[in-house]
N, C-alpha and C positions, 0 to 999 in steps of 0.2 A: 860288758855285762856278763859273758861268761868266763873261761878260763881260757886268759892269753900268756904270749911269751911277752909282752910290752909292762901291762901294769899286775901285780898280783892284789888278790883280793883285797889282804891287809894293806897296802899303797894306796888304793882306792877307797877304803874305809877311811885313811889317815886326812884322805885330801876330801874328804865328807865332813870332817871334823870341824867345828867350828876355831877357828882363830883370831877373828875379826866381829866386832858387837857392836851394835846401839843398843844401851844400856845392856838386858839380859839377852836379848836376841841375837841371837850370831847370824851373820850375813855373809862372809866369806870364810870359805875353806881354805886348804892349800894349792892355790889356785881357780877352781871353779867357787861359782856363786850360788849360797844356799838356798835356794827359793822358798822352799817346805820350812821353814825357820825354826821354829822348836814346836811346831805339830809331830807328834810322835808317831801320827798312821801314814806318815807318810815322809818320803828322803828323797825330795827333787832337790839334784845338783846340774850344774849348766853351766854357760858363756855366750856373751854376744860378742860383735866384732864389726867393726867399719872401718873403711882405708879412708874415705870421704864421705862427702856428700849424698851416694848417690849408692853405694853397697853398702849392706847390713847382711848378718849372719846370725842366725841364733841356734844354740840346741840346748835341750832341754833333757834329763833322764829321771826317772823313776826308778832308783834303786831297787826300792820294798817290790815294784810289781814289775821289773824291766820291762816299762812302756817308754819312748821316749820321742821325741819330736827333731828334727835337723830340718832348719829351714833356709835357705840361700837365693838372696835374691841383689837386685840391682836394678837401680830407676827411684829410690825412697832410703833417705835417711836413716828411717825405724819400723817400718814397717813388717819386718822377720823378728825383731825383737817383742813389737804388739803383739803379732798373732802367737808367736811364742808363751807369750804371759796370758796371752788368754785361753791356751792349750793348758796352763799353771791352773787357773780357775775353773775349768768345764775336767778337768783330772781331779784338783784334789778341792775344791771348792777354797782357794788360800789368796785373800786377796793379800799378798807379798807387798811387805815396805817398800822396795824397788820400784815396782809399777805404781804402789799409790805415788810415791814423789815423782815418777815419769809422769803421770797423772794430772798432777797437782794443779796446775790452772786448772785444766779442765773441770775438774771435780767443784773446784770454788767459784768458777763458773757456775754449775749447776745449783751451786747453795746460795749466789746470792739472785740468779732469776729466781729461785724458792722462794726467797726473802719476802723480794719485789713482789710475786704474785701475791701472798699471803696478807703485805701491805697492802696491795691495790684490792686486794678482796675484803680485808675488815673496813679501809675508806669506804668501799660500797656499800656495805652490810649499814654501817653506820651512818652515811647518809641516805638509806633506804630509810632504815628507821626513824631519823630524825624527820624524815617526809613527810609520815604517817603518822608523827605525834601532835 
């Protein structure tokens, strides 16, 4: 983050750079992963990491504002990598491709108990109504 004899600024910029796209959004740099995607207030770059099962790694940096996150644990698959993405969202409010497809049952989970309720509430509505005519 600041001025080392390892990486110099421009080397750091370069591997900020996008190289890697779905469609216009660039997802990887040269090496680390873009999290901040092409939101412009903001340039989180980062990396997770697991040997197995059971260790995950994650870190997370904030370019624009050097805030950043390193988290190191073992006992859970993903769970440095969750808390990480949601240090992503409570920083820069950026719900990241990454994490939605990390996501991804769960979320459609939640859309289709949505579904079901909204079904099971207009049945009711409608056979309220029909009771009453």
């Amino acid at each position: 983050m600041s001025k080392n004899p390892v990486l110099s600024s421009s080397t750091i910029n370069e591997m900020a750079t996008a190289e890697t796209f779905i469609g216009t959004t660039g997802i990887y740099g040269l090496g680390p992963h873009l999290y901040s995607q092409n939101d412009k207030d903001s340039q989180i770059i980062g990396h997770d990491g697991s040997g197995n099962n059971a260790i995950n790694t994650a870190a997370r940096i904030d370019l624009k504002s050097k805030d950043g996150i390193i988290i190191l644990e073992t006992g859970n698959y993903d769970i440095a990598s969750r808390m990480a993405d949601e240090w992503i969202f409570w920083k820069a409010g950026i719900a990241d491709y990454v994490v939605m497809q990390r996501n991804k049952s769960y979320l459609l989970t939640l859309l289709l108990v949505g579904y079901l309720l909204i079904i099971i509430g207009v049945i009711f509505i409608f056979k309220s109504s029909s009771k009453q005519s």
